[in-house]
N, C-alpha and C positions, 0 to 999 in steps of 0.2 A: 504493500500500500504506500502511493507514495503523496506525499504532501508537500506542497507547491508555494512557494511564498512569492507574492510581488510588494513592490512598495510604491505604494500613490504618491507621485513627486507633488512639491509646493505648485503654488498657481503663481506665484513670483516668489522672488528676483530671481533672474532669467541667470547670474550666475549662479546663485543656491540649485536652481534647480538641475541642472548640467554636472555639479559636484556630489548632487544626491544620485543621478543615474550613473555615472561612473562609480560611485561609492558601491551600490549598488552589484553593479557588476563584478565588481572583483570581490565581494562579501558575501556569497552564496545567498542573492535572491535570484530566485527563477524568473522575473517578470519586472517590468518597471509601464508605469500606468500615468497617463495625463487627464486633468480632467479635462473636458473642453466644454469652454466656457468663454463667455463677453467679460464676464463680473466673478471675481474672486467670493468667497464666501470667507468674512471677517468682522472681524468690529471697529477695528481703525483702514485697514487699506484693503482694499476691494479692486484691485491690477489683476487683470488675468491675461495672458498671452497664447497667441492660436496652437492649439494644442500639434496637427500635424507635423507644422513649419518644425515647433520642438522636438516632438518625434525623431525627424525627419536627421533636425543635426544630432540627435542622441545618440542615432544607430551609425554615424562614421564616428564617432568616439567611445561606441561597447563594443561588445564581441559575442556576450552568451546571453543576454536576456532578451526576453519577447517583449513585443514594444505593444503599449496598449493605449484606447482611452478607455476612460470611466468615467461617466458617459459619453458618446455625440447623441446630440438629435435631429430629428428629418423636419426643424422646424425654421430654423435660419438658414439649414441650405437644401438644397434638390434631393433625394434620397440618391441619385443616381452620383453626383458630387459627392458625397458624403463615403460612396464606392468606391470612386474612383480615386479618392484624397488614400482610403487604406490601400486600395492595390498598389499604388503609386509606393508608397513606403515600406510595401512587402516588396518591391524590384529594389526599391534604393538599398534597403537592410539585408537583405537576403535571407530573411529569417521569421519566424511567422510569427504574425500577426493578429490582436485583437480589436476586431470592433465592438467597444460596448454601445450599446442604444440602450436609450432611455425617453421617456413621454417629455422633458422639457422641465425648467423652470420661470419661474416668472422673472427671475434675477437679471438671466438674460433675455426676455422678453420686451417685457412691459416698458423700459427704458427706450426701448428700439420702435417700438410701434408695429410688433409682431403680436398677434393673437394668442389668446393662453385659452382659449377654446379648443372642444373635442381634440385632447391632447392625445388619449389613449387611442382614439380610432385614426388618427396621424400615424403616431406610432405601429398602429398593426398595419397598414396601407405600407407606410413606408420599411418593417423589415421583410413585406413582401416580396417588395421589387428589390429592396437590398441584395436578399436570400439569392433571388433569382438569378439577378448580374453577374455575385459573387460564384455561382455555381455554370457562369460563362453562357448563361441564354442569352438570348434576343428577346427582347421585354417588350410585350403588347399587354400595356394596362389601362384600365376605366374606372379610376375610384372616383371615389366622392371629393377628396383630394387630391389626389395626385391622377398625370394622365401619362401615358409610355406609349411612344408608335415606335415599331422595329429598334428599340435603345442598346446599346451595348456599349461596356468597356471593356478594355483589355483584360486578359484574362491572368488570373495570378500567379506567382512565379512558386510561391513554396504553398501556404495557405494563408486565408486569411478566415478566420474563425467569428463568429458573431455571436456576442453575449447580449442579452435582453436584461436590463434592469428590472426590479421591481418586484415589492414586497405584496402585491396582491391578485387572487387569482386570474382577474381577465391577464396581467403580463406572465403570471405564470401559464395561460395558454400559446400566447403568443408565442413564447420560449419553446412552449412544445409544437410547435408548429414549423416555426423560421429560425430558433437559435439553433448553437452549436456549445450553449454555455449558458448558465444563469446567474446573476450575480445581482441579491439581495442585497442589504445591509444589515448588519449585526441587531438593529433595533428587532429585528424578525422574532429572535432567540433560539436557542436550538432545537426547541420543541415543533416548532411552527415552521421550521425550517426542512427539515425531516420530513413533516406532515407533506410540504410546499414541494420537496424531490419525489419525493411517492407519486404526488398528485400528476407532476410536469411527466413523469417515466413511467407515466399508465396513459397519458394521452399523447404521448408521443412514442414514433419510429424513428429518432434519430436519439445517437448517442452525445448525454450532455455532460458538459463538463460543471460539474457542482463547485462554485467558488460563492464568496461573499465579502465584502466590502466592512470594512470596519475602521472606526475613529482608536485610535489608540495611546496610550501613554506607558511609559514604561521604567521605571527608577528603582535603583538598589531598595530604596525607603518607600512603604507605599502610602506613608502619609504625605510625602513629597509629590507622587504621582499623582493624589485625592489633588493634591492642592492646585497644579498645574490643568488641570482636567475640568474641575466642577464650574466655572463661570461658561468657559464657552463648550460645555455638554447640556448645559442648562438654553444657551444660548439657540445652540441647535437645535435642539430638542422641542423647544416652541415654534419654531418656523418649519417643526413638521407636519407633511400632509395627514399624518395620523396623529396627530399631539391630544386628539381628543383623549385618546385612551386614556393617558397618564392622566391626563386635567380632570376625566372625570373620579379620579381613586380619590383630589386633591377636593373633588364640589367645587371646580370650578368651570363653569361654562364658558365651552370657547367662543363664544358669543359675545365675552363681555372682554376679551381681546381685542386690543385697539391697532392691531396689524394682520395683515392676512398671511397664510402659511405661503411659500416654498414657491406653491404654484402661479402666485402674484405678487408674491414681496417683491419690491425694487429695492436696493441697497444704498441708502442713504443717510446722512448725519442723523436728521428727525427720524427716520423710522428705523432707525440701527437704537438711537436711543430709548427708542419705546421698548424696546425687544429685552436691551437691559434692565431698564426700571424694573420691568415684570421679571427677569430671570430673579433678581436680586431675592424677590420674593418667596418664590419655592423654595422648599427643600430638596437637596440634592436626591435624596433617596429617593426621589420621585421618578428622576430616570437614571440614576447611575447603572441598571442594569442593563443599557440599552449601548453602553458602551465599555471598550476593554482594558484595563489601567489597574496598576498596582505593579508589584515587585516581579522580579523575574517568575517566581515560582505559581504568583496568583495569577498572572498573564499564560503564563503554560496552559494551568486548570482550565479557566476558560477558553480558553482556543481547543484543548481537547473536547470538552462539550460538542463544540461547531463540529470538531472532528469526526465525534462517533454520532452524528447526525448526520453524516455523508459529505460534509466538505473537503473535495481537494483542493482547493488555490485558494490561497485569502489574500486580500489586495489591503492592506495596512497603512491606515494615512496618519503621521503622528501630528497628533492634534496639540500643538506647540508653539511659541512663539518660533519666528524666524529663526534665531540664533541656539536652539536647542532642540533643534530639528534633528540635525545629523548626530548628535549625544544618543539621542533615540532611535535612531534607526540602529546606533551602532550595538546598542544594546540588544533591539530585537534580533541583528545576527547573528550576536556572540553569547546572547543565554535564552534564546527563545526556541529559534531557528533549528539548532541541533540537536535538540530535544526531538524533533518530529524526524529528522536520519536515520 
């Protein structure tokens, strides 16, 4: 059984991020992942840079990891662009490739003057004709969205694999349907997780690659890691599409939330503030379980959970300032990593 680690590089500074995926490489992860994204997900800077382009230079300065995003979506570009952008990077890399998709967020929407409507059935339309291109057809489509006369792109050099985002069953059809991989986030848990690989590998005939996404923190001391973790786990955690759950254990209605979740947040001073004043207010325990932090030994335990719930690849974003980003990555190589060996 083998267990697969990538690590979710920063969304800036474009040197940080270049020294995580060489770090990366020579540190025994299997995988390095961009998000792609207009808008960074932060509380003070909010820089994000075009995820391929970085790619792109990542793969003439590595050697052994697979180059991913997590996520793209079929909403700011063509489904057929969004094809062509990874086949283009499985020629340039020589080494295969992950398309993650995902339904979109409002972060990079709403600012742009892009629709945050019928995001999910976007989503299924466009890993259709993804699916299709990527497996080198000629694409005659009539959605509702999107339209294809005779389309094609070049066909790919090694593979390029397509993961489906998302924590609920319509994407977990879709996944059985047009992925080649699924990739949740840890807020799932392992029970639900489990439940969610069943469900995907009873309705589908293709073979998926079971990964999942997770926010992380990781320190010799896990009062250190509590401490580093809880403001923007608390942060996230409200600006999720599912936040009800947790708000409801707390009585509180997300109704009486003066920002909207994920799917239409725009990231700005006034609405970044609001998001704190209320994080300030919960108590951590309300989502600490939704993400993975503590010392080497408590980060283990929980990654095995995911483990013996059918996860092979986990995609690890340390959820850190800038400057203590690569402390943490280095630690998940050198006491997490070879634990799973």
């Amino acid at each position: 059984m083998e267990v697969r680690f990538g690590l979710q590089l920063p969304h800036d500074p474009v040197d940080l991020i270049l020294k995580a995926a060489i770090f990366a490489d020579k540190s025994g992860f299997n995988s390095v992942f961009t998000p792609d994204h207009l808008v960074g997900v932060g509380i003070k800077n909010w820089d994000a840079f075009e995820a391929f382009t970085l790619l792109a230079a990542i793969s003439q300065q590595t050697g052994n990891v697979v180059l991913g995003t997590c996520v793209s979506d079929v909403l700011r570009k063509n489904p057929a662009v969004v094809a062509q952008s990874a086949i283009t990077l499985d020629w340039l890399s020589k080494r295969d490739v992950v398309l993650g998709l995902g339904a979109g967020e409002g972060m990079n929407l709403v600012p742009y003057g892009i629709s945050t409507k019928f995001l999910a059935s976007k989503l299924e339309e466009g890993a259709e004709i993804i699916r299709k291109l990527l497996d080198g057809e000629v694409v005659n489509f009539n959605g509702k969205f999107f339209k294809m006369k005779n389309a094609t792109i070049p066909k790919s050099k090694k593979k390029v694999k397509l993961w489906i985002a998302g924590n609920q069953k319509r994407t977990m059809l879709i996944t059985a349907k047009y992925g080649d991989g699924w990739i949740p986030t840890a807020s799932i848990g392992s029970k639900r997780y489990r439940e969610g690989l069943r469900f995907i590998r009873e309705n589908s005939n293709r073979e998926i690659e079971p990964a999942l996404f997770a926010y992380i923190v990781v320190d010799y001391e896990e009062e250190k890691a509590r401490k580093m973790i809880e403001l923007p786990a608390k942060f996230i955690s409200l600006l999720s599409p599912l936040r009800n759950v947790f708000l409801e254990k707390a009585e509180i209605n997300e109704k009486e939330l003066p920002f909207p979740n994920l799917l239409e947040f725009a990231f700005n001073e006034e609405n970044v503030k609001k998001v704190l004043e209320f994080a300030r207010k919960i108590p951590f325990e309300l989502v600490e379980e939704r993400f993975i932090f503590g010392n080497p030994s408590q980060v283990i335990e929980r990654l095995d959970e995911f483990v013996k719930a059918g996860v092979r690849h986990f995609v690890l974003t340390p959820l850190v300032q800038h400057h203590k980003y690569l402390d943490v990555a280095k630690l998940i190589s050198e006491k997490v990593i070879p634990y799973f060996r």
